[in-house]
C-alpha positions as CSV (number, residue, x, y, z in Angstrom):
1,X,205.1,-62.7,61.3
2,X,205.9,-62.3,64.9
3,X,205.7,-59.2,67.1
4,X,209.2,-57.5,66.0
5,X,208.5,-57.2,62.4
6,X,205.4,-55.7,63.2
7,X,207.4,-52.9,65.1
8,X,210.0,-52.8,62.0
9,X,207.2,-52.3,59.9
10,X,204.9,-49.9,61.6
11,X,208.7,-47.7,62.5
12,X,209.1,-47.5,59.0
13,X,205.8,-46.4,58.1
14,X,206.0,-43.8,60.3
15,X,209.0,-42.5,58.6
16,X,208.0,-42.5,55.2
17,X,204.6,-41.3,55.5
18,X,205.9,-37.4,56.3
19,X,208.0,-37.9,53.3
20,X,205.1,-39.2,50.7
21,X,202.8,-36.2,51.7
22,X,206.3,-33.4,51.2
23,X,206.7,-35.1,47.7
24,X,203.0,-34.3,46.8
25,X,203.9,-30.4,46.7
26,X,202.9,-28.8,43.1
27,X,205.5,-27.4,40.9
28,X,203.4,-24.1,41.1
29,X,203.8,-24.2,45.3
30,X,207.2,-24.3,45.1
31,X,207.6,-21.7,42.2
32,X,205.3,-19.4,44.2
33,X,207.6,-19.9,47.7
34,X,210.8,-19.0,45.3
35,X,209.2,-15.8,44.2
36,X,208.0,-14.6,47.8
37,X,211.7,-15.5,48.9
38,X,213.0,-13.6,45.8
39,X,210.8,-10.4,46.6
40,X,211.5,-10.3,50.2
41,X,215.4,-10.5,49.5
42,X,215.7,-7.9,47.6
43,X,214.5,-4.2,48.5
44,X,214.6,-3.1,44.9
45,X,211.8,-5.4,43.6
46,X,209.4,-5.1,46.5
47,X,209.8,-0.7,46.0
48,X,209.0,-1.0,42.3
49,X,206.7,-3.6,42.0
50,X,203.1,-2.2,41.7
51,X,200.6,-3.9,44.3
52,X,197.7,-4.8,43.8
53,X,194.7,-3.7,45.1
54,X,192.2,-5.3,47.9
55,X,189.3,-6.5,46.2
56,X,187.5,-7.1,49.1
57,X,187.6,-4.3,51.9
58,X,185.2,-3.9,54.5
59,X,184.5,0.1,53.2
60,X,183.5,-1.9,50.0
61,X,181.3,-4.2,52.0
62,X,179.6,-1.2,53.5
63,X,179.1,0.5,50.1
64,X,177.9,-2.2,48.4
65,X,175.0,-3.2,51.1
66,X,173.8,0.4,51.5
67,X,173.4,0.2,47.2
68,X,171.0,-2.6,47.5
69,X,169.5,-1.1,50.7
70,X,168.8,1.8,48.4
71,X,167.6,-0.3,45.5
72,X,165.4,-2.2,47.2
73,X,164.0,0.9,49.1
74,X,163.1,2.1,45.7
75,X,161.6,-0.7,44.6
76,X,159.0,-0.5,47.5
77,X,157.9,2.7,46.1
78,X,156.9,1.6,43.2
79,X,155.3,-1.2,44.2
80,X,151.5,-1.3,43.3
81,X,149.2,-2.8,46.1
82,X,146.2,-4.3,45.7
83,X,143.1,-2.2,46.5
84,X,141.8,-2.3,50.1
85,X,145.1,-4.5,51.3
86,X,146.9,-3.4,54.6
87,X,148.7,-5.2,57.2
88,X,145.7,-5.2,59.2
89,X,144.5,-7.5,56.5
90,X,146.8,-10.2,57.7
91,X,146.9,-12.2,61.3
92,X,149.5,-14.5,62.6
93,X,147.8,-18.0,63.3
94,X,149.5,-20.7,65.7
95,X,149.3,-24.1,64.7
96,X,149.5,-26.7,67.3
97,X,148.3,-30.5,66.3
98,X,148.8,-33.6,67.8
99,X,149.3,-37.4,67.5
100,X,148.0,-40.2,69.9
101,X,150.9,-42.7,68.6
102,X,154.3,-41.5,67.2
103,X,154.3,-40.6,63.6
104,X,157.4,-42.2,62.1
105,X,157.1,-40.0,58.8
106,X,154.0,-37.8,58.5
107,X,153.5,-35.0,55.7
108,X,151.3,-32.3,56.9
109,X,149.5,-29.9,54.7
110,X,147.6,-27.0,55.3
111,X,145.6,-25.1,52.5
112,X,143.3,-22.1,53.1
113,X,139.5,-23.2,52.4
114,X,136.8,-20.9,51.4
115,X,133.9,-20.1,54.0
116,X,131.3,-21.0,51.3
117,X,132.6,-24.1,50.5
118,X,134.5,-25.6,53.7
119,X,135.8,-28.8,52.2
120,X,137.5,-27.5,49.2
121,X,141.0,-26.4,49.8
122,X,142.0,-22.7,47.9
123,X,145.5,-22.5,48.7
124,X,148.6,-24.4,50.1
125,X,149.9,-22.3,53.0
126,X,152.3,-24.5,54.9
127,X,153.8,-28.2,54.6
128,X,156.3,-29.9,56.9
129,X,156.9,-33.3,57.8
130,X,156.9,-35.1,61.4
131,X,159.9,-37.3,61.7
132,X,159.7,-39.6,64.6
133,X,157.1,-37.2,66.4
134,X,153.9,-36.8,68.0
135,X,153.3,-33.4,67.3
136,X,153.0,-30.6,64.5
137,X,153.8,-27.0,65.5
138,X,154.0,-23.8,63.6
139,X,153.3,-20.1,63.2
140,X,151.9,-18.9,60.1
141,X,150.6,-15.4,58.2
142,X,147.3,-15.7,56.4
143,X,144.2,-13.3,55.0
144,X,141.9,-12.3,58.0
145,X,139.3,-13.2,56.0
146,X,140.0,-16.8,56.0
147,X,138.8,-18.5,59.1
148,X,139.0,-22.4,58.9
149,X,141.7,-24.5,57.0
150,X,142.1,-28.0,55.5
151,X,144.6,-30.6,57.1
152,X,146.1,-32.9,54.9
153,X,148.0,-36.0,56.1
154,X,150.5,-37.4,53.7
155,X,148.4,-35.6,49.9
156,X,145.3,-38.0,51.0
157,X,142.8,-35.6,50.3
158,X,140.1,-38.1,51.5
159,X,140.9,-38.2,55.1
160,X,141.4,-34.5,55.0
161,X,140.3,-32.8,57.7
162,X,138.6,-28.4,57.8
163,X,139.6,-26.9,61.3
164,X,138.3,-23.0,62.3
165,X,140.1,-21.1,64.3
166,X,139.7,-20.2,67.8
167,X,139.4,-16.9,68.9
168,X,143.2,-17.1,70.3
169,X,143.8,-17.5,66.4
170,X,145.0,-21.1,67.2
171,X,144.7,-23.7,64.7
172,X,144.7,-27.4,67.3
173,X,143.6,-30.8,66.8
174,X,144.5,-34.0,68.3
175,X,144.4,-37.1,66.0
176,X,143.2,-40.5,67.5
177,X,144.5,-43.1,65.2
């Protein structure tokens, strides 16, 4: 083909494209733009006709969060709590560990261990996973009474390592590999 029926072509492409995508309009589309033209043409129709309410209003909105404000504001009332529990209970620890070489895909795990028996995890607090990193840092909420904590690298629970907190309540470690 030489360079003029590639113009001819691509011209009449651009013509008939607009026309495929107006002949993919739905029966229902055009049935629904006759009706809307029907109702604004004639005054009679649009006085008689009942509308419809708004389903969605913002004053609904509005009453509808304040109901489950109030629901779940009962519900805290008749919670039961555990004896001797309080916030005070509870301290925020900062996690901070990190990597001599790049970790291309590392899966991190940190349980809660028992004082009496430091190398047996309790509890999974935390997991994340180091994507193309060096480093491993997070904030967490855990029972004052737990003071040193299990790091797992990738569920090998023989190369785990029990960490104790600093009196900052920081949780580090640097892994030589």
């Amino acid at each position: 083909m030489c360079l003029s029926q590639y113009r001819q072509i691509s011209v009449l492409l651009l013509m008939a494209i607009p026309l495929l995508f107006a002949c993919g309009e739905s029966e229902e589309d055009a049935q629904q733009e006759v009706t809307q033209v029907e109702t604004a043409s004639s005054p009679a129709l649009t006085d008689t006709a009942e509308t419809a309410p708004v389903e969605n209003t913002m004053q609904d909105n509005i009453e509808k969060q304040k109901e489950i404000e109030q629901e779940a504001t009962s519900t805290l009332d008749n919670a039961t709590v555990e004896a001797g529990f309080d916030f005070e209970t509870q301290h925020a620890i900062h996690i901070d560990l990190h990597f001599e070489a790049t970790q291309f895909q590392e899966k991190i795990s940190i349980y809660s261990t028992v004082s009496d028996q430091p190398n047996t995890p309790e509890s999974l607090l935390e997991q994340g996973t180091i994507i193309q990193g060096s480093s491993y840092k997070s904030k967490l909420t855990a029972p004052s009474l737990v003071q040193s904590f299990m790091i797992v690298r990738n569920d090998d629970f023989s190369t785990a390592i029990t960490l104790t907190l600093n009196s900052n309540a920081l949780l580090t470690h640097t892994f030589l590999e």
